[in-house]
C-alpha positions as CSV (number, residue, x, y, z in Angstrom):
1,X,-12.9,20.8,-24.8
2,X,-16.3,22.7,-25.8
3,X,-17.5,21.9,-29.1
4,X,-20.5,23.5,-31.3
5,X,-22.3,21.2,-33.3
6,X,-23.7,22.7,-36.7
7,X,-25.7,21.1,-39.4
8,X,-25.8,22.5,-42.6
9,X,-27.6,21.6,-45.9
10,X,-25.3,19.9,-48.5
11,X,-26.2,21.7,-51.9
12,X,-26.2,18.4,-53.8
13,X,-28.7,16.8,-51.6
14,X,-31.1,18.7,-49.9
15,X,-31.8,15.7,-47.0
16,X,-28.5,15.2,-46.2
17,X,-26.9,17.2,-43.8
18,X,-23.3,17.8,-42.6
19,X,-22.1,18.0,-39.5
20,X,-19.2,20.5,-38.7
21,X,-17.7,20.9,-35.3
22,X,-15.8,23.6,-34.3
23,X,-13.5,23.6,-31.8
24,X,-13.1,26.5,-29.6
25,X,-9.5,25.3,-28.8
26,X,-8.8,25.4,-32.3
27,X,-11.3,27.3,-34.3
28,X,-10.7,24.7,-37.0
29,X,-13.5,22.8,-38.7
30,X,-13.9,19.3,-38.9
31,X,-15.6,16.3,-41.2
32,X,-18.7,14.1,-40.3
33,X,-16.0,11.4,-41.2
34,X,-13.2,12.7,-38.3
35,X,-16.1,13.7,-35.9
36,X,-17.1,9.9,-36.0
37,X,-12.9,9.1,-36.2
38,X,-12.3,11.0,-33.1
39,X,-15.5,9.8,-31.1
40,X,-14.7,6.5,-31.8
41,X,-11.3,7.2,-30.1
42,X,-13.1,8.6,-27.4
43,X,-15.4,5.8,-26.8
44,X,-12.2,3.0,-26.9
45,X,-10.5,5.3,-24.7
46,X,-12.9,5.8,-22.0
47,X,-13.8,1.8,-22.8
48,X,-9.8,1.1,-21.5
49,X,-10.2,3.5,-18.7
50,X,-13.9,2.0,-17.5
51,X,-11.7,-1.6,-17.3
52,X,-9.0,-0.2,-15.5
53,X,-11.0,1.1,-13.2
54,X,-12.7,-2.0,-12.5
55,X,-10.0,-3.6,-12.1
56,X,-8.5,-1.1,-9.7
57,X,-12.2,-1.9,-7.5
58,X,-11.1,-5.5,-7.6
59,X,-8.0,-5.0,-6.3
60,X,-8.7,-2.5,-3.8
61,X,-11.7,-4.9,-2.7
62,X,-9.2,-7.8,-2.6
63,X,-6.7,-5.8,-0.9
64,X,-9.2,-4.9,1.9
65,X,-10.4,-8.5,2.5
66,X,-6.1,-9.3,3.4
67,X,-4.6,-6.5,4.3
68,X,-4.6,-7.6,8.1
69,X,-3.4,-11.4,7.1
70,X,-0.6,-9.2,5.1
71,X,0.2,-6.8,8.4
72,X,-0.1,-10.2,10.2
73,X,2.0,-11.9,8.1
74,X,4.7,-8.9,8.0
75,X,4.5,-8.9,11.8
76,X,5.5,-12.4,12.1
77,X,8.5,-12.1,9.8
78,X,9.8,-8.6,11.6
79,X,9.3,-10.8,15.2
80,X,10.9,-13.8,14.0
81,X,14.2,-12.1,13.5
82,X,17.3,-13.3,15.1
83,X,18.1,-10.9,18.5
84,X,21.7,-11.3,17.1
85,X,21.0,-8.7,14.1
86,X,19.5,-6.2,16.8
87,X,22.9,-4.8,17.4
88,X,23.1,-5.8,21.0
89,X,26.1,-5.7,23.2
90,X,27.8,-9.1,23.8
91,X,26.6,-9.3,27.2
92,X,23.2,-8.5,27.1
93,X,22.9,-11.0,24.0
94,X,24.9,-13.9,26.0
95,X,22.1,-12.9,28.6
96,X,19.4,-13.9,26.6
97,X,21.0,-16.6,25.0
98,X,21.6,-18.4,28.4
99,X,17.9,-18.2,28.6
100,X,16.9,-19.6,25.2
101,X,15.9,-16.6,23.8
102,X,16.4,-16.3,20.4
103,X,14.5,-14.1,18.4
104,X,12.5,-10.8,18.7
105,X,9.4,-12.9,19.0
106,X,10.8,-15.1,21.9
107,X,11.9,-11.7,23.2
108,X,8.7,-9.8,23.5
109,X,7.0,-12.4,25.2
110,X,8.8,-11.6,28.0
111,X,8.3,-9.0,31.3
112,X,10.7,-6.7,32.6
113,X,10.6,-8.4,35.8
114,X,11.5,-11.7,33.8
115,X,14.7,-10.2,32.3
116,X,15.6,-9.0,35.3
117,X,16.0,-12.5,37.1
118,X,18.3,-13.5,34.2
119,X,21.7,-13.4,35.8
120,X,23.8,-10.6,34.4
121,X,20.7,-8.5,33.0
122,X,20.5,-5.3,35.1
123,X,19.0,-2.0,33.9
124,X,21.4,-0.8,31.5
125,X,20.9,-4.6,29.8
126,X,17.5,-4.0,30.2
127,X,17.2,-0.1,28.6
128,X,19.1,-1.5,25.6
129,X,16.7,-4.4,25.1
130,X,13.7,-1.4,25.7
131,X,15.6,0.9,23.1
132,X,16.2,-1.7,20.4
133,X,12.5,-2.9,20.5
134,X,11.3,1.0,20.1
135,X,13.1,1.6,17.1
136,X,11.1,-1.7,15.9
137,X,7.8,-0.3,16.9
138,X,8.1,-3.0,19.4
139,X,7.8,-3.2,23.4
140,X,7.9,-5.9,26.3
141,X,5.0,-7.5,27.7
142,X,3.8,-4.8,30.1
143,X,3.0,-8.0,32.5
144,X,2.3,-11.3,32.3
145,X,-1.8,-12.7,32.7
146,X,-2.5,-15.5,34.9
147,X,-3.9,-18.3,32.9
């Protein structure tokens, strides 16, 4: 909003002046009394938004500092699901139950090579397993490090 500050002499009293803004939005004139009404507003207004901004900092600052123990933490929950709500066949999930595998976690610590030695887990066992974990953002260990 532009506005055009004019003072004009008062005719009573020569020293004292009135303010009148006028709005070019509204070409409407306005007292010294709801000039100082509607700065006041202002001022609280832009006070609020000054603490809410601040506060967003904060938060953004302390959001920063966690955000990979939250992704970590998110992680861990998404892995420590049950293979039994990944939708796989009965055979390929008695498979890796034989084995004592029993999450996604326990799951994607393993090889290809390892799943493959589990008796009755061939390739199509194996794809499944592969297909599951990609629609989880997930994969097998590509191989396992000598330690």
């Amino acid at each position: 909003m532009n506005i055009t500050l004019n003072f004009e002499n008062h005719k009573e009293h020569v020293d004292y002046c009135l303010l009148i803004v006028r709005s070019f939005y509204s070409g409407q004139l306005i007292s010294i009394d709801e000039f100082k009404r509607l700065e006041s507003l202002y001022n609280e207004q832009t006070a609020l938004l000054n603490q809410e901004k601040q506060k967003l900092i904060h938060w953004e600052k302390l959001y920063g500092k966690h955000k990979k123990t939250i992704e970590e933490i998110e992680e861990r929950i998404k892995n420590a699901k049950k293979i039994e709500d990944m939708n796989l066949t009965l055979r390929t999930l008695n498979c890796l139950k034989a084995v004592k595998v029993n999450t996604v976690d326990e799951l994607i610590n393993h090889t290809e090579q390892e799943l493959l030695t589990i008796q009755n887990f061939g390739r199509k066992s194996l794809n499944e397993v592969k297909d599951k974990l990609r629609e989880m953002n997930l994969s097998l260990l590509s191989r396992r490090l000598n330690t």
